[in-house]
NUSE-659770 format. One record per residue (C-alpha): residue in three letters; x, y, z. Coordinates in pm, 1 decimal, always signed. Each point is the difference from the previous one (the first is absolute). Example, Ala and Ser with C-alpha at 12.3 -4.5 7.8 and 13.67 -1.06 7.14 Angstrom:
# NUSE-659770
(node 'ALA'; (+1230.0; -450.0; +780.0));
(node 'SER'; (+137.0; +344.0; -66.0));
//
This chain:
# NUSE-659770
(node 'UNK'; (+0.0; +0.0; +0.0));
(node 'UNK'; (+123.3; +365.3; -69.8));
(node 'UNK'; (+84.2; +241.2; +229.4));
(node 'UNK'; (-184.5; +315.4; -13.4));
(node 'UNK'; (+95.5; +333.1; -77.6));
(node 'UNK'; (-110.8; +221.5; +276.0));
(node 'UNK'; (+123.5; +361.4; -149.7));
(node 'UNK'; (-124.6; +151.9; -306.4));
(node 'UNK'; (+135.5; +357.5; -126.5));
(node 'UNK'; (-280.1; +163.3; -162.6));
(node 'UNK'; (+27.4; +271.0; -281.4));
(node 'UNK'; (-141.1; +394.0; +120.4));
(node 'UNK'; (+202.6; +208.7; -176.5));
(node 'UNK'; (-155.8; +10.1; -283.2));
(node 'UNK'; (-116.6; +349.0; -201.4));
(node 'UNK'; (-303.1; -177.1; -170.3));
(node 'UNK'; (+23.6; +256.2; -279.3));
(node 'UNK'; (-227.2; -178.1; -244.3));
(node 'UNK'; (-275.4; -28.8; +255.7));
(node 'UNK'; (+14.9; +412.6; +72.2));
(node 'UNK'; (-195.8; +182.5; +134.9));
(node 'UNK'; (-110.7; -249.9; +216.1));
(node 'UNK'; (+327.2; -57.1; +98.8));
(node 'UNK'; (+80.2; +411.1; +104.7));
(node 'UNK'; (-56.3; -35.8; +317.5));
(node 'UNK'; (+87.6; -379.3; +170.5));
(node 'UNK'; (+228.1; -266.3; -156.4));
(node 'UNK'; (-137.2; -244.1; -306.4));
(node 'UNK'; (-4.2; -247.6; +261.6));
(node 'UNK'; (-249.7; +132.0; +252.5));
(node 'UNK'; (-253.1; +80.8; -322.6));
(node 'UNK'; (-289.3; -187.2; +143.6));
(node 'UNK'; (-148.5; -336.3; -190.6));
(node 'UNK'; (-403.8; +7.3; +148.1));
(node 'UNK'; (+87.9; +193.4; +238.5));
(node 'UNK'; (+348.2; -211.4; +133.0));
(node 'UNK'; (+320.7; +162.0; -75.9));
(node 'UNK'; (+167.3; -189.4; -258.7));
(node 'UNK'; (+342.2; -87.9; +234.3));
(node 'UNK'; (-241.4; -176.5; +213.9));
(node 'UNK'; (-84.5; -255.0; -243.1));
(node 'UNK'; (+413.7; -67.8; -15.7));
(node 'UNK'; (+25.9; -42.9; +367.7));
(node 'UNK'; (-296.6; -254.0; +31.3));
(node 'UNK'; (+144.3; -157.7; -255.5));
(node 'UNK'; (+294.5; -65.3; +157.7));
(node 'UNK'; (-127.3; -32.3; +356.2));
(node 'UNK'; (-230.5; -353.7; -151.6));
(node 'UNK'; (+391.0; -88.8; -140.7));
(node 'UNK'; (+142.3; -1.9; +384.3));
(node 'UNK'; (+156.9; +368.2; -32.5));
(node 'UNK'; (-2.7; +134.6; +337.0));
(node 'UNK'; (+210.3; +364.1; -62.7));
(node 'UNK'; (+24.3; +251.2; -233.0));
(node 'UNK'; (+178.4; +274.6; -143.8));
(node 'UNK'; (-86.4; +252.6; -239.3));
(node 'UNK'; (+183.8; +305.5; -161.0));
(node 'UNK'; (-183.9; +318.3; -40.1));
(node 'UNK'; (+100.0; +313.5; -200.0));
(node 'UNK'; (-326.7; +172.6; -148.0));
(node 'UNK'; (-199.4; +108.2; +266.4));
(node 'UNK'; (+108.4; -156.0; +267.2));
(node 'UNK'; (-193.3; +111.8; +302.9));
(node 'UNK'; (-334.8; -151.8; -207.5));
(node 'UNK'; (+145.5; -339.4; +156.0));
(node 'UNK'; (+63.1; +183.7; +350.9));
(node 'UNK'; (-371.4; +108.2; -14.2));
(node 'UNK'; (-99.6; -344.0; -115.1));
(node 'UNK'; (+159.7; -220.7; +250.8));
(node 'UNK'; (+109.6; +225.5; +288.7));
(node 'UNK'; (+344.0; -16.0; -78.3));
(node 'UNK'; (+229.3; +63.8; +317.8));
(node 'UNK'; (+388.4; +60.5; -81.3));
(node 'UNK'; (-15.7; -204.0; -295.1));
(node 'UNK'; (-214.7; -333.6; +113.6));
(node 'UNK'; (-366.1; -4.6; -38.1));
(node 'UNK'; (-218.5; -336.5; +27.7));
(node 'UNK'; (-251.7; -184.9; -229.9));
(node 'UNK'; (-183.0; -284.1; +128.9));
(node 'UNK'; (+236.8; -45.7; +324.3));
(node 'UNK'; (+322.3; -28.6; -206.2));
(node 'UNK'; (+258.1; +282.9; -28.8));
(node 'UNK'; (+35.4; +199.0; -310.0));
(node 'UNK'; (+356.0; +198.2; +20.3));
(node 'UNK'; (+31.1; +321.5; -231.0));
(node 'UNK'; (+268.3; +79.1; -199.3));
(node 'UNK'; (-0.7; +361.3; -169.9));
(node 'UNK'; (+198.2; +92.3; -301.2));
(node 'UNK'; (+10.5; +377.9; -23.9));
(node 'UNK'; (+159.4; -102.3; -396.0));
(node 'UNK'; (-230.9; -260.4; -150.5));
(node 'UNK'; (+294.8; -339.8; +9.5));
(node 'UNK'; (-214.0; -199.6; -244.1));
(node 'UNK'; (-30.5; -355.6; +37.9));
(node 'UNK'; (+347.2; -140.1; +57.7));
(node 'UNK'; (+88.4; +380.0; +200.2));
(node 'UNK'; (-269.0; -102.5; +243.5));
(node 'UNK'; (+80.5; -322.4; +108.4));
(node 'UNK'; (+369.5; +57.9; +35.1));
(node 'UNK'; (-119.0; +304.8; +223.9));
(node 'UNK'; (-205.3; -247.0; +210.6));
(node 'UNK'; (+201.1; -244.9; +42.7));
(node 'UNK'; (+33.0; +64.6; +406.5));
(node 'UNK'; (-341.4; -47.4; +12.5));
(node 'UNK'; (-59.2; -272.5; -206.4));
(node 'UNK'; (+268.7; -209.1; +159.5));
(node 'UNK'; (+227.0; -322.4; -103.8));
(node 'UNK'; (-315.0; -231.2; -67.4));
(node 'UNK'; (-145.3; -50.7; -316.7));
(node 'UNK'; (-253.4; +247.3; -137.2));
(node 'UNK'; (-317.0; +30.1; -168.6));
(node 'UNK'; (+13.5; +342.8; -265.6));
(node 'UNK'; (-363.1; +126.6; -114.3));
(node 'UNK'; (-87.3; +281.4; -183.6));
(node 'UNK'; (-222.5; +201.5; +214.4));
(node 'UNK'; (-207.2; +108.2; -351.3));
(node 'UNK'; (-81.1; -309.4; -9.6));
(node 'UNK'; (-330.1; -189.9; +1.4));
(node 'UNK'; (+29.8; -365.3; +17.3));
(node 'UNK'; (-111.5; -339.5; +127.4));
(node 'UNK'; (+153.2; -257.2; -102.6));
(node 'UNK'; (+195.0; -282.4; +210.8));
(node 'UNK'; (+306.7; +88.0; +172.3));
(node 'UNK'; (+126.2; -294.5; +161.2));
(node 'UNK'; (+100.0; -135.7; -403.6));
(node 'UNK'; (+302.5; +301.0; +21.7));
(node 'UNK'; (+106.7; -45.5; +351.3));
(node 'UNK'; (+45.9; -380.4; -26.3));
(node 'UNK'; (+111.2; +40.4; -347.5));
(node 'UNK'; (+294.9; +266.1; +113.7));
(node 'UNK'; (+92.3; -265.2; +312.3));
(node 'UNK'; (+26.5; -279.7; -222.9));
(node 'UNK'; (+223.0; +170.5; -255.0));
(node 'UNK'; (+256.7; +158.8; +236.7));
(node 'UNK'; (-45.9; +339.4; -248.5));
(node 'UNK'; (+122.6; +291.3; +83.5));
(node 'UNK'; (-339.6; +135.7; -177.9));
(node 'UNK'; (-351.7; -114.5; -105.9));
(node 'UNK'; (-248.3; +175.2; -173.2));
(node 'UNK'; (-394.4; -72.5; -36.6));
(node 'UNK'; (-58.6; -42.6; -337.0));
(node 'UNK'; (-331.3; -24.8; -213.8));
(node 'UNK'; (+0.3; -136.5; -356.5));
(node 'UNK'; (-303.3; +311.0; -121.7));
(node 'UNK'; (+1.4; +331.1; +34.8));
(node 'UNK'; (+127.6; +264.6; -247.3));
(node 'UNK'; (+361.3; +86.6; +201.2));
(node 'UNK'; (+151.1; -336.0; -91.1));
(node 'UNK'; (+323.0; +85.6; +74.2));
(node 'UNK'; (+171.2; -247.0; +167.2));
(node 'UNK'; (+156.1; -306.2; -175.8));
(node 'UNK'; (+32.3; -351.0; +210.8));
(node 'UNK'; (+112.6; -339.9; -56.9));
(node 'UNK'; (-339.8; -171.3; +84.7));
(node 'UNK'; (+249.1; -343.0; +27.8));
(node 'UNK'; (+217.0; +175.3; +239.1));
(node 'UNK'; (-225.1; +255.5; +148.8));
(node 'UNK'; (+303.9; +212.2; -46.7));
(node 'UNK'; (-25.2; +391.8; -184.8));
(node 'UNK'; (+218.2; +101.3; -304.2));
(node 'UNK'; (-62.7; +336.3; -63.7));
(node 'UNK'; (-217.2; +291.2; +152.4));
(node 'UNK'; (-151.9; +288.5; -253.3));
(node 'UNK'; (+199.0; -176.3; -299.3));
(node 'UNK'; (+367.2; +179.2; +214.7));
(node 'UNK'; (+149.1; -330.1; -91.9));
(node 'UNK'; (-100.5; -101.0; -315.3));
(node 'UNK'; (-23.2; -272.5; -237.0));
(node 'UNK'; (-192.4; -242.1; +176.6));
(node 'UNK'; (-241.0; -231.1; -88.7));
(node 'UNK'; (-186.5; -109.6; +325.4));
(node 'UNK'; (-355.3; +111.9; +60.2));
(node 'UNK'; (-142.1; +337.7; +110.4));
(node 'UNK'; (-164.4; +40.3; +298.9));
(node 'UNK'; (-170.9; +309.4; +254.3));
(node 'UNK'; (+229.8; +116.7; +293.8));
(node 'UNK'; (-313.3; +3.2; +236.6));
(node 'UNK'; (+217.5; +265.6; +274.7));
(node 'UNK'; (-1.6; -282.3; +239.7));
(node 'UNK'; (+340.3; -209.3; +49.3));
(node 'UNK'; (+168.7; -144.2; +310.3));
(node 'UNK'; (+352.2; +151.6; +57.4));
(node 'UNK'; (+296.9; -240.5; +194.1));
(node 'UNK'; (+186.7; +284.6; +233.7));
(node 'UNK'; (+297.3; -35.0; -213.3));
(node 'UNK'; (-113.3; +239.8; -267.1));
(node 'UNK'; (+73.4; +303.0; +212.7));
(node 'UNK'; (+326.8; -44.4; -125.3));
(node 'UNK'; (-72.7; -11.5; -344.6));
(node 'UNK'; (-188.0; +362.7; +72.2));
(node 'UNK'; (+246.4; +327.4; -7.1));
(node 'UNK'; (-47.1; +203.0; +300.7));
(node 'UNK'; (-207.5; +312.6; -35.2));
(node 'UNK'; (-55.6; +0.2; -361.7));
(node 'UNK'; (-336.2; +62.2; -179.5));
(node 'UNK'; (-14.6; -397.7; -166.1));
(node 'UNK'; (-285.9; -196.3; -131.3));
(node 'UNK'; (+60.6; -359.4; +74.1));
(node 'UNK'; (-24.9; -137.3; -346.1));
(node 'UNK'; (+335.6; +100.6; -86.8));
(node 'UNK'; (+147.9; -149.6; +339.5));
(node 'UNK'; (-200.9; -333.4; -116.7));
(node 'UNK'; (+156.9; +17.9; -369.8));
(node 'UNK'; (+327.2; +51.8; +140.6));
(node 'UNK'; (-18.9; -279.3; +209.8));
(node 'UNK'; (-134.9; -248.3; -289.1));
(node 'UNK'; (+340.4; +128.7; -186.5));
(node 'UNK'; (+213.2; -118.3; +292.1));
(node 'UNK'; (-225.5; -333.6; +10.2));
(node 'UNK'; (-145.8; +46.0; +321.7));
(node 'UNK'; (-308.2; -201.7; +63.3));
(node 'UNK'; (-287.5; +247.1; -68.3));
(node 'UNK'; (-340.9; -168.2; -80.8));
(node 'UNK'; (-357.0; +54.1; -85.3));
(node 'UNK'; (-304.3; -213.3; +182.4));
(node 'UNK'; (-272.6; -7.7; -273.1));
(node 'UNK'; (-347.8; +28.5; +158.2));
(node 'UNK'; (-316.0; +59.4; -215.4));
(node 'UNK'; (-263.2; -111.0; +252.4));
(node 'UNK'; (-180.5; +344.2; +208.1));
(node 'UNK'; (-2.3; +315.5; -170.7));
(node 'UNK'; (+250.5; +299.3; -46.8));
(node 'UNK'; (-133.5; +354.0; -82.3));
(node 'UNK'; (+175.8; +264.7; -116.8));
(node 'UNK'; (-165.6; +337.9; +95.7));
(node 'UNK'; (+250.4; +214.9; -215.3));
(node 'UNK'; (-251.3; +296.0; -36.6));
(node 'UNK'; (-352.3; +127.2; +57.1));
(node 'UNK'; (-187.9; -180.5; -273.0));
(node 'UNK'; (+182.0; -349.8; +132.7));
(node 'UNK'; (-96.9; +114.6; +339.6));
(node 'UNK'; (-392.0; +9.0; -63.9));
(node 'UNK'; (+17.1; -324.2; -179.6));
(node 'UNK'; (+110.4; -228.0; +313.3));
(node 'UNK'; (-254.2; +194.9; +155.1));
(node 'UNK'; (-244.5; -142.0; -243.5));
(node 'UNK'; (+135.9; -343.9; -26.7));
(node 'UNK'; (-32.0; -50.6; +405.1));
(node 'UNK'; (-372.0; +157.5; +8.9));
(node 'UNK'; (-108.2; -253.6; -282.5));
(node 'UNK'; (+186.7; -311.7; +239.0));
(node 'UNK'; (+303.4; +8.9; -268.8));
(node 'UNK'; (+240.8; -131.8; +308.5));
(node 'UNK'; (-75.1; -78.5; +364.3));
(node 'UNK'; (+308.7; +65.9; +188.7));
(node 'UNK'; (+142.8; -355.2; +188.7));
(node 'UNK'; (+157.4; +202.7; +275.4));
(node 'UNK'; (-276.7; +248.2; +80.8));
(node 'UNK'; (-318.2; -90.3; +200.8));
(node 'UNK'; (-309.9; -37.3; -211.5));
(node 'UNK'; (-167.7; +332.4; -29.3));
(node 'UNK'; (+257.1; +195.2; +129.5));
(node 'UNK'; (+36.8; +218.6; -324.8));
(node 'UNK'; (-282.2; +248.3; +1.1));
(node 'UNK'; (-127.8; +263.1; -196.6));
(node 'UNK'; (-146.7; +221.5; +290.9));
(node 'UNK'; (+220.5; +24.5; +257.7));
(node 'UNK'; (-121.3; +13.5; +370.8));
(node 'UNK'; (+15.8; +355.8; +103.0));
(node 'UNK'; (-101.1; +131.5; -359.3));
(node 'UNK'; (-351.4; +193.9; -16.1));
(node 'UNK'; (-235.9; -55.1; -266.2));
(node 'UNK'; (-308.1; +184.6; -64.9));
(node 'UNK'; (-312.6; -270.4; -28.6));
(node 'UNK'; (-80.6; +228.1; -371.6));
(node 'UNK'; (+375.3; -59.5; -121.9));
(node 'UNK'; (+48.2; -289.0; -294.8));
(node 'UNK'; (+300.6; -199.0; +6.3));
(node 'UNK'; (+127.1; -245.1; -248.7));
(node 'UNK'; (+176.6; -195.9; -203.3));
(node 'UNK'; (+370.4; -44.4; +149.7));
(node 'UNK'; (-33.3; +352.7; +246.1));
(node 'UNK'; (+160.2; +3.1; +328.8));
(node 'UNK'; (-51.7; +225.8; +275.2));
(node 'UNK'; (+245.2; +43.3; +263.9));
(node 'UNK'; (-67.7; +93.7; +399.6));
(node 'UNK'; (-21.7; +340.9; +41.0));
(node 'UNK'; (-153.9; +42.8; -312.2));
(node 'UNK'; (-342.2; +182.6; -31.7));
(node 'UNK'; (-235.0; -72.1; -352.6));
(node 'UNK'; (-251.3; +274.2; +6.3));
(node 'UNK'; (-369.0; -14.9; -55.1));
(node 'UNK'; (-101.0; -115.7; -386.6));
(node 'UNK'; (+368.5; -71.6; -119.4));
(node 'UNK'; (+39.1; -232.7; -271.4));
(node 'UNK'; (+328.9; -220.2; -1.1));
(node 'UNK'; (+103.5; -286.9; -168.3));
(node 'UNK'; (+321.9; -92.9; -74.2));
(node 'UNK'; (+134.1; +251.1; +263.5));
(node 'UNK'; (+238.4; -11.3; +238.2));
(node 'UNK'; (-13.0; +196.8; +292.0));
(node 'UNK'; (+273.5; +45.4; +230.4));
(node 'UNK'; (+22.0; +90.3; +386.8));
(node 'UNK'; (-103.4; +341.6; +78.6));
(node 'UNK'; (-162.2; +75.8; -293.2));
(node 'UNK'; (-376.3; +181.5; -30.8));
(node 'UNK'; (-174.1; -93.6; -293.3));
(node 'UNK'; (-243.2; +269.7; -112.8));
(node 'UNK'; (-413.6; -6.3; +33.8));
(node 'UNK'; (-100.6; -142.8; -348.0));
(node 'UNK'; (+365.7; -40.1; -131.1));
(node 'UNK'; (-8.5; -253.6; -314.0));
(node 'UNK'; (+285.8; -152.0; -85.5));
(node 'UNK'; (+125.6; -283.6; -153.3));
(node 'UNK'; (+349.2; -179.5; -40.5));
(node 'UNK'; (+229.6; +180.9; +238.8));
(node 'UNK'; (+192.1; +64.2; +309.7));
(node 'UNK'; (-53.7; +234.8; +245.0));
(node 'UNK'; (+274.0; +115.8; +252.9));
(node 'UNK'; (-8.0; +318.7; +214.6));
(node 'UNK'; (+209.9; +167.1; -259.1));
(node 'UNK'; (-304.2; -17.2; -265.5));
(node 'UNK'; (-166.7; -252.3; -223.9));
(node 'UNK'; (+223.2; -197.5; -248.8));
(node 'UNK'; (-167.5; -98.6; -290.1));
(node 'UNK'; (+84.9; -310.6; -193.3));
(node 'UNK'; (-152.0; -183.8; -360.2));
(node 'UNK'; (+47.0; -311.3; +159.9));
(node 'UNK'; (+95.4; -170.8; -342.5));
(node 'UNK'; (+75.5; -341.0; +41.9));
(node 'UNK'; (+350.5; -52.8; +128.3));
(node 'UNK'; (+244.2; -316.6; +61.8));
(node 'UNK'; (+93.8; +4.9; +372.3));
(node 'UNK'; (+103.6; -336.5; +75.8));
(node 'UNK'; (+13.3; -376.4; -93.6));
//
């Protein structure tokens, strides 16, 4: 039997520029999915896979996770386990961040997940996967999805080339999901203090034939909520039953929040949310809406397809968009 991974270093940094304005004034990561902010969905995740610690980097608004989880001197909780803060006042990227966390993350091996991301699929494939293999690196793959990116031995389980930096290979392309489980020694493999993604650390390792492999797992989903449009449609495809989420109790996703006010004239639809502390006013007409915390929703507003923050309504066509596999 495997051993578990108990620490997971979850990506906050991010800008989430494709997602603006939504993303003005808190991290991509806290944008809320029915009402849940999206990071949340990562740490369940990993909680149901035995992770009992986190850490996350922040950059972009970084007191939106102080306000969210009553951060005190850098260690907040969620669910009863601690979440440890690390702030980058210059944005580290991917491979930048971890290095930078290393005292926090420790000498044990490591889960990595994007904190953007949306996902359910199972875990315990890539930890015992990574422990069998004695990698230094492996990466959830997924053989759909439009970023395939990543080629991989599917004999070997082991990765040839990353973004095409090697070249000339022949093996298979496959989705980089943003989750992968990390052995401590790649903090050496990570410059100190320099702004680095971790693909290039991972191609330069696959040059000096270091074991780094991919884990190829096409059961769950993965979404990819890139922008506004792909945004509304997971929205959609959870209000029609599209995915029921295997570590999440049943009906704990729901479109009006506890807290939120809704007048008995208002109409609500389609794939709208409301948040707590949200008022719909008398005769408003809503579908496809989603209202966020705080927010007062005008006596007979109509709207349809759309997001609306305190900072003013965001309107979106809602054309049909790919956001996962």
């Amino acid at each position: 039997m495997s051993r578990g991974i108990k620490t997971a270093f979850v990506l906050g940094a991010g800008l989430g520029t494709r997602l603006r304005p939504l993303t003005d004034e808190r991290p991509k990561p806290l944008v809320p999915i029915f009402n849940k902010p999206l990071i949340t969905f990562a740490f369940d995740h990993l909680i149901a896979a035995g992770v009992t610690r986190f850490v996350v980097n922040t950059h972009h608004r970084p007191e939106a996770y102080s306000r969210w989880l009553g951060e005190i001197n850098g260690q907040a909780e969620y669910r009863g386990y601690p979440v440890f803060f690390r702030h980058e006042p210059v944005l580290l990227e991917t491979g930048g961040g971890i290095k930078n966390a290393a005292d926090l993350i420790g000498d044990e091996p490591f889960l990595v997940y994007n904190g953007d991301v949306l996902a359910d699929f199972p875990l315990q494939s890539l930890i015992a996967s990574h422990q069998r293999s004695g990698r230094i690196a492996t990466l959830a793959l997924r053989a759909s999805g439009d970023e395939r990116r990543i080629q991989c031995d599917p004999a070997t389980g082991r990765i040839t080339d990353m973004r095409g930096l090697i070249g000339g290979r022949s093996e298979p392309a496959f989705l980089f999901t943003g989750v992968s489980v990390f052995s401590p020694e790649i903090f050496k493999h990570i410059p100190a203090g320099d702004v680095v993604s971790i693909i290039p650390v991972l191609v330069n390792l696959i040059r000096l034939g270091m074991p780094v492999g991919g884990e190829l797992i096409n059961e769950g989903v993965w979404f990819d909520i890139g922008n506004i449009p792909s945004y509304m449609d997971v929205h959609r495809i959870l209000s029609e039953g599209g995915h029921s989420f295997s570590y999440l109790p049943c009906g704990s996703l729901q479109s009006v929040q506890s807290g939120a006010r809704i007048h008995h004239s208002a109409m609500i639809a389609g794939c709208s949310a409301v948040a707590a502390g949200a008022y719909v006013g008398e005769g408003a007409d809503l579908k496809n809406v989603i209202v966020w915390p705080d927010v007062k929703v005008e006596a007979r507003l109509s709207l349809r397809d759309a997001v609306i923050t305190p900072k003013g309504v965001c309107q979106c066509d809602c054309a049909p968009s790919s956001v996962g596999a």
